[in-house]
C-alpha positions in Angstrom: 4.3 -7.8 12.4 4.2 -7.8 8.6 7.0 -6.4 6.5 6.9 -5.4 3.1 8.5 -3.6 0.6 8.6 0.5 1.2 6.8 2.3 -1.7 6.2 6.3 -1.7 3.3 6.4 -0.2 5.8 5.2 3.0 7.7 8.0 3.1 6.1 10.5 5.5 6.0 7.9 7.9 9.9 6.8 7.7 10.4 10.5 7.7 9.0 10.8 11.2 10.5 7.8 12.4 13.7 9.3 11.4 12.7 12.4 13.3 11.6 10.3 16.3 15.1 9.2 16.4 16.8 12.7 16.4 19.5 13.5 18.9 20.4 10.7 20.2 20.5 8.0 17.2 20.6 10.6 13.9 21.7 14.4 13.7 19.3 16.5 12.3 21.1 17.3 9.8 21.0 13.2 8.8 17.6 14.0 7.7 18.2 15.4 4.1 20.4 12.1 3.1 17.4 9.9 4.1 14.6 11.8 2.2 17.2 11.6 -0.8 17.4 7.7 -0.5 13.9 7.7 0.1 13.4 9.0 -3.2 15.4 6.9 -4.9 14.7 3.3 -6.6 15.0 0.3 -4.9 16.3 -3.0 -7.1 17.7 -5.5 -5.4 20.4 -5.8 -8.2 21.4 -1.9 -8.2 20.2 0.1 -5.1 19.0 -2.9 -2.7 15.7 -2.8 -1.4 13.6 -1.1 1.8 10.7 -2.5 3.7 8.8 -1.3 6.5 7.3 -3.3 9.5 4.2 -2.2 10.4 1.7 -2.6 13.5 -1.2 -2.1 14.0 -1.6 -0.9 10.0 1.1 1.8 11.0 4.5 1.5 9.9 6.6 1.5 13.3 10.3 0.0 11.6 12.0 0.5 8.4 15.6 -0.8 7.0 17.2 -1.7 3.9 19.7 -4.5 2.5 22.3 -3.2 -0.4 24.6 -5.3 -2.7 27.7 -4.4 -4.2 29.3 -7.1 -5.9 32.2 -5.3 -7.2 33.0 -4.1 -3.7 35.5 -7.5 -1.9 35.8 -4.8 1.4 31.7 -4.7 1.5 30.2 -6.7 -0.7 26.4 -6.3 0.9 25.3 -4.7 4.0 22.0 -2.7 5.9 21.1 0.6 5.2 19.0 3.3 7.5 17.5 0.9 9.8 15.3 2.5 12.4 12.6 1.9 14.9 9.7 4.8 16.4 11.6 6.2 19.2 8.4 5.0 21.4 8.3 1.7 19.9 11.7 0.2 20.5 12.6 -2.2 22.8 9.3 -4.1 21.9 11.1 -6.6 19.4 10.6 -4.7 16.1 14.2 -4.1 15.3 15.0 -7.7 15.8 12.4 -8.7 13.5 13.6 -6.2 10.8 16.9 -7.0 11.4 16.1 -11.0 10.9 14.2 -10.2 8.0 17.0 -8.0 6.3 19.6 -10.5 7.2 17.4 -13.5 5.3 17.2 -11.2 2.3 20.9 -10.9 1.9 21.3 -14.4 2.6 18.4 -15.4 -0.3 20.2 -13.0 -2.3 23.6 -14.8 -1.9 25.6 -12.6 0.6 27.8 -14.0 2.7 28.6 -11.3 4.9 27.1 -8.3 6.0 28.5 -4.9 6.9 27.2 -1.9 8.6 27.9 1.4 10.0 26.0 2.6 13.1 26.2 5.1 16.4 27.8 3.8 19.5 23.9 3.9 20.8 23.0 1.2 18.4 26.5 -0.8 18.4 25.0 -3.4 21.5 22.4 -4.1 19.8 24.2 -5.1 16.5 26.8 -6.8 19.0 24.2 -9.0 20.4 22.9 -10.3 16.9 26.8 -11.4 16.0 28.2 -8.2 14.7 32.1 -7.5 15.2 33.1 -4.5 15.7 36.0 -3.2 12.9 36.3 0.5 13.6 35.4 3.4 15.5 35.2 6.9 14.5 34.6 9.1 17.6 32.4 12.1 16.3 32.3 9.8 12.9 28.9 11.3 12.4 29.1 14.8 13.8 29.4 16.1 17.2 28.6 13.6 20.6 27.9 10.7 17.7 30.6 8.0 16.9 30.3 6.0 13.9 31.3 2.2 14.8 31.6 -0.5 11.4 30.4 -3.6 12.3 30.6 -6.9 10.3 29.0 -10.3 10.7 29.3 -13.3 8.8 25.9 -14.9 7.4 25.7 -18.4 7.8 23.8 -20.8 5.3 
């Protein structure tokens, strides 16, 4: 299961992933935020970075890691982290999800913070993540968003 850092050429397939992921994790309307950040620079000092996981020489996975020093409240957390709807439970979310937790810790995070649907909140429970709040309809109709925080160890 390689990872590697997203580049353009990417972004068709995290597009359908996105949309392989529609009602039940992201609302449609989701979509036009993600093909903005898609388009957008990745530095691990500014923006924070993207990678895909791939299988097979498809990508099936992709998730980010963001900084924000200047932030005490959330100083570093994951960004748009998705597996194909027809790939998940096979183990590729927990690999991303290792992966973008090493990152932050390479990068000198100490704690991680994340917002996510009430679909996704047992898995992020199972890796360590507390749960801080929860928005019902946070996201939009029938979707709750639910802030989860875990602290990274050394």
């Amino acid at each position: 299961m390689p990872i590697r850092p997203y580049s353009p050429a990417d972004r068709a397939a995290c597009l359908a992933l996105f949309d392989s992921n529609v009602p039940e994790f992201f609302l449609a309307e989701e979509r036009a935020e993600f093909a903005a950040f898609l388009g957008q620079p990745f530095d691990p000092g500014e923006s924070g970075e993207y990678s895909v996981l791939e299988e097979a020489g498809r990508v099936v996975a992709c998730g980010g890691v963001w900084l924000d020093p200047e932030s005490p409240e959330r100083p570093a957390g994951l960004s748009w982290g998705m597996v194909a709807r027809n790939a998940h439970r096979r183990g590729y979310g927990s690999a991303l999800l290792a992966f973008r937790l090493a990152r932050l810790r390479a990068l000198g995070a100490r704690e991680v913070h994340l917002d996510t649907s009430q679909h996704s909140a047992p898995f992020f429970a199972r890796s360590g993540f507390r749960e801080v709040r929860r928005v019902p309809g946070g996201y939009g109709p029938g979707l709750d968003r639910v802030d989860r925080v875990a602290a990274l160890g050394g």
